[in-house]
C-alpha positions in Angstrom: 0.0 0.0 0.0 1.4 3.4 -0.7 1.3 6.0 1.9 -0.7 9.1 1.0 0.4 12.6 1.5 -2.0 15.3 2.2 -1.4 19.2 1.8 -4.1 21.6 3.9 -5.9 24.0 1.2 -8.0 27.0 1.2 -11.4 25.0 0.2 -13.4 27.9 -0.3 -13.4 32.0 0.7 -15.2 34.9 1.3 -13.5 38.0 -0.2 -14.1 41.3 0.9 -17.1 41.1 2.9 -18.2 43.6 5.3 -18.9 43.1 9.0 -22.4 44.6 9.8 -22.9 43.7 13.2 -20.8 42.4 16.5 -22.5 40.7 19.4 -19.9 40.4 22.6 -22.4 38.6 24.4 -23.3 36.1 22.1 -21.3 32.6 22.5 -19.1 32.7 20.0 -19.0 32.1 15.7 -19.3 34.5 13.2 -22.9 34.8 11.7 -23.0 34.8 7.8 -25.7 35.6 5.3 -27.3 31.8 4.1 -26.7 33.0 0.1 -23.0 33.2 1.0 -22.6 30.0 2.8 -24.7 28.6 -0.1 -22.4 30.3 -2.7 -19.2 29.6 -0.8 -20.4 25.9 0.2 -19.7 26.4 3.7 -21.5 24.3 6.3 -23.1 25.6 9.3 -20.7 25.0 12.4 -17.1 24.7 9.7 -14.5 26.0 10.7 -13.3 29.4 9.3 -10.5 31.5 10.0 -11.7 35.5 9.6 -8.7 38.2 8.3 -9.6 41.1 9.5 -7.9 43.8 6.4 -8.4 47.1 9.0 -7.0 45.7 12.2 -4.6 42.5 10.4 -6.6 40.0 13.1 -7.2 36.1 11.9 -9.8 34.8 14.4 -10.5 31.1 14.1 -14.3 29.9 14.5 -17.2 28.2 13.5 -20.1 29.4 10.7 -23.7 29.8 11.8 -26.2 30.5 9.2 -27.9 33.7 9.0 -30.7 35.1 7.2 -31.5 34.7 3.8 -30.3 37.7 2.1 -29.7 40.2 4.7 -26.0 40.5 4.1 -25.5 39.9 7.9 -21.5 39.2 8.2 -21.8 38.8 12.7 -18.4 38.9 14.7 -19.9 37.0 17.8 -18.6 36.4 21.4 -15.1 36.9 21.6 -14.3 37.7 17.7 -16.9 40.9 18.3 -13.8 42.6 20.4 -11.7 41.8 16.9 -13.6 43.8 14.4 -15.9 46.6 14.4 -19.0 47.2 12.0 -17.6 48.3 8.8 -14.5 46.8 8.3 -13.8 44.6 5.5 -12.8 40.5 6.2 -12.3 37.5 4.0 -13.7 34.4 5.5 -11.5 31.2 4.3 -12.3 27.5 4.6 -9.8 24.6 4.7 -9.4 21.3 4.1 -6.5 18.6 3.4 -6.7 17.3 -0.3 -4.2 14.5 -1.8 -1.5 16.0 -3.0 -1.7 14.2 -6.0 -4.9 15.9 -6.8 -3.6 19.6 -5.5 -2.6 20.7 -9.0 -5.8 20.3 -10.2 -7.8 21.6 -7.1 -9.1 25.1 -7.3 -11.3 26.8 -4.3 -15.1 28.3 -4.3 -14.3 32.0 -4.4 -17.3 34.2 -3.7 -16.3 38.2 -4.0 -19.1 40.4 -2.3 -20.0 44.2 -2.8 -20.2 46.6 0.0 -23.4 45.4 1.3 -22.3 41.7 1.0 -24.3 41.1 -2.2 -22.9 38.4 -4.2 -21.0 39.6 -7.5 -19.4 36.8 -8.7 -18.6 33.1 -7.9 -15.4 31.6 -9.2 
């Protein structure tokens, strides 16, 4: 049997999406609009690491599912002291793909407009 080597990837990614709300008291996550977890193909409680572009902070979490087109992009619980309401993350998935298969691999990549409207999926 051959051993199999695996290489972690960036499975799918938010980019550019504006945080519209923070909730300190909440447990913890980061709430996202259901169309871009759709459009990303994010599940609901995946791990996600946020970059934070206005204050350079990369807060690991979990996804929970928010409404249906209301743009809502949530810093919850402790990630709510990382970000404020207006500043601009990208939300990246990850996952550990053969690296045989690496090459040919390429990630969902939603980008967003201001208001977290989807503008294109590549």
């Amino acid at each position: 049997m051959e051993n199999a080597n695996y290489i972690e990837m960036c499975r799918a990614k938010i980019h550019r999406a504006t945080v519209t709300e923070s909730n300190l008291d909440y447990e913890g996550s980061i709430t996202i609009d259901a169309d871009l977890i759709d459009a990303a193909g994010l599940y609901e409680f995946e791990k996600v690491h946020v970059l934070n572009l206005n204050t350079s902070s990369r807060i690991e979490t979990y996804v929970i599912k928010g409404e249906r087109s209301s743009g809502v992009i949530c810093l919850n619980g402790a990630a709510a002291r990382l970000g404020t309401i207006g500043d601009p993350v990208i939300i990246i998935s990850y996952f550990h793909i053969l690296e045989k298969d690496a090459a040919s691999f390429k990630p969902q990549v939603v980008l967003v407009d201001k208001q977290n409207k989807i503008k294109n999926v590549r």
